[in-house]
C-alpha positions as CSV (number, residue, x, y, z in Angstrom):
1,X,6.6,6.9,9.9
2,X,4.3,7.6,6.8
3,X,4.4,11.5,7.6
4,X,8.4,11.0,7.5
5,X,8.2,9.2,4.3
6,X,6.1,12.1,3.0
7,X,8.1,14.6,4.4
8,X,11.6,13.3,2.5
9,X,9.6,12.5,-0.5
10,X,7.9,16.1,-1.0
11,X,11.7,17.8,0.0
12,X,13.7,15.7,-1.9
13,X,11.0,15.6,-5.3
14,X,10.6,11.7,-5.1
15,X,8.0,10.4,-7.8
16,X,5.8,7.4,-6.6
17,X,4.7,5.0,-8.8
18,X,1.2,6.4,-8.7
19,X,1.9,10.0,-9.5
20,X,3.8,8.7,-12.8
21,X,0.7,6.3,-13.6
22,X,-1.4,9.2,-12.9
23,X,0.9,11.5,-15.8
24,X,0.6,8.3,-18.1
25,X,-3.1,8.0,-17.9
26,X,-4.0,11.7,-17.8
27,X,-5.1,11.8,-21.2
28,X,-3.4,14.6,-22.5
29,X,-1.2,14.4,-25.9
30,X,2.2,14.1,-24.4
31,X,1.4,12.1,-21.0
32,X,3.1,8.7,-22.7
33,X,6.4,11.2,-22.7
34,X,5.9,13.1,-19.3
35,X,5.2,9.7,-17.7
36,X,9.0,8.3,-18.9
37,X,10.5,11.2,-17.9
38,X,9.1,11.2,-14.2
39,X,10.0,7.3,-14.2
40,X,13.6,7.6,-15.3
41,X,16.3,7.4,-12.7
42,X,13.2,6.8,-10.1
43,X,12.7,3.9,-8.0
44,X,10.0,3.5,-6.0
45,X,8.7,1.5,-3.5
46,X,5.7,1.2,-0.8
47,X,4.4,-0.5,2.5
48,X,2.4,2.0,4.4
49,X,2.6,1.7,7.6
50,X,5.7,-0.3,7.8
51,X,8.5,0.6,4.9
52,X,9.3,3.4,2.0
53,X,12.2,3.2,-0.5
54,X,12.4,6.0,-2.4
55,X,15.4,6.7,-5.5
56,X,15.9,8.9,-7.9
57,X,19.1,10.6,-9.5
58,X,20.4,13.5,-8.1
59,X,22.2,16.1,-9.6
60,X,23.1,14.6,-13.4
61,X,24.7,11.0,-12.2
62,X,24.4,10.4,-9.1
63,X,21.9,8.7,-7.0
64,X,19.8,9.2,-3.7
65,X,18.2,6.5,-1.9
66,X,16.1,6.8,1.1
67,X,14.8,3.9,2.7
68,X,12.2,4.5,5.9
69,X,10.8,1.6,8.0
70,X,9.2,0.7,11.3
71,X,11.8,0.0,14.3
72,X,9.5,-0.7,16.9
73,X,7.6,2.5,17.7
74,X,10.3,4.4,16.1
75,X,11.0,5.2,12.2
76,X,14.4,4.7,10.9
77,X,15.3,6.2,8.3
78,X,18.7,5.1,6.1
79,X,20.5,7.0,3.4
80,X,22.3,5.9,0.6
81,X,24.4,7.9,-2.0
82,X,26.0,6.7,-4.9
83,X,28.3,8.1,-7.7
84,X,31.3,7.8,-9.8
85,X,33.2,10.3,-9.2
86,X,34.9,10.0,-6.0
87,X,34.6,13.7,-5.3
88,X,31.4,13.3,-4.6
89,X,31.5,10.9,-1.8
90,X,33.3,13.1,0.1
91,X,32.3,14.9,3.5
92,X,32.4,18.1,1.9
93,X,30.0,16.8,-0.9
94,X,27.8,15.7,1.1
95,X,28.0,16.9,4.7
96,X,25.3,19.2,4.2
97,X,22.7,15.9,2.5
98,X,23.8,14.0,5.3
99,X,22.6,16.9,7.9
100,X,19.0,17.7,6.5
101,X,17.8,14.2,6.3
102,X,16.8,13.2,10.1
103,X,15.6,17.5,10.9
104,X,13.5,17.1,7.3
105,X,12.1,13.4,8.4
106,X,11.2,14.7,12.3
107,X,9.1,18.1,10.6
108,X,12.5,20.2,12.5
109,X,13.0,21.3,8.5
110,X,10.9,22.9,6.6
């Protein structure tokens, strides 16, 4: 489940909390303003081992969630996708979003 979780955060450019602590504290001159940049629109949210949540907008204003957790001996892995313009919620926005999440999280996609 964690290799999942790493798999959907590195396709879908996911911040953790850590990477943007890491930008804040990296001591260069502009790291207060690269850290709030990583951070906005980014939610995220970790139990090794057991459960990710991972958010962040996608496109200009809409928003991806992925949420992965432990079922068992299995990983499941559920999708969320919001926006405001009801175009965008349609199959033919987001057939194709809907088609590389479970090949990404089982290493199928590269």
């Amino acid at each position: 489940m964690d290799t999942a979780a790493a798999r959907l955060k590195r396709y879908y450019r996911f911040t953790s909390s850590d990477e943007i602590t890491a930008a804040s504290n990296s001591g260069k001159g502009n790291s207060g303003w690269v850290a709030t940049a990583m951070a906005e629109g980014t939610d995220w949210s970790a139990q090794p081992g057991s459960y990710y949540r991972m958010s962040r907008v996608w496109g200009k204003t809409d928003h991806l969630t992925l949420e992965v957790s432990r079922e068992g001996s299995n990983s499941q892995v559920t999708a969320t996708y919001r926006s405001a313009d009801p175009a965008h919620l349609k199959d033919a926005w987001t057939q194709k979003l809907w088609a590389q999440i479970v090949p990404m999280a089982e290493g199928k996609t590269r």
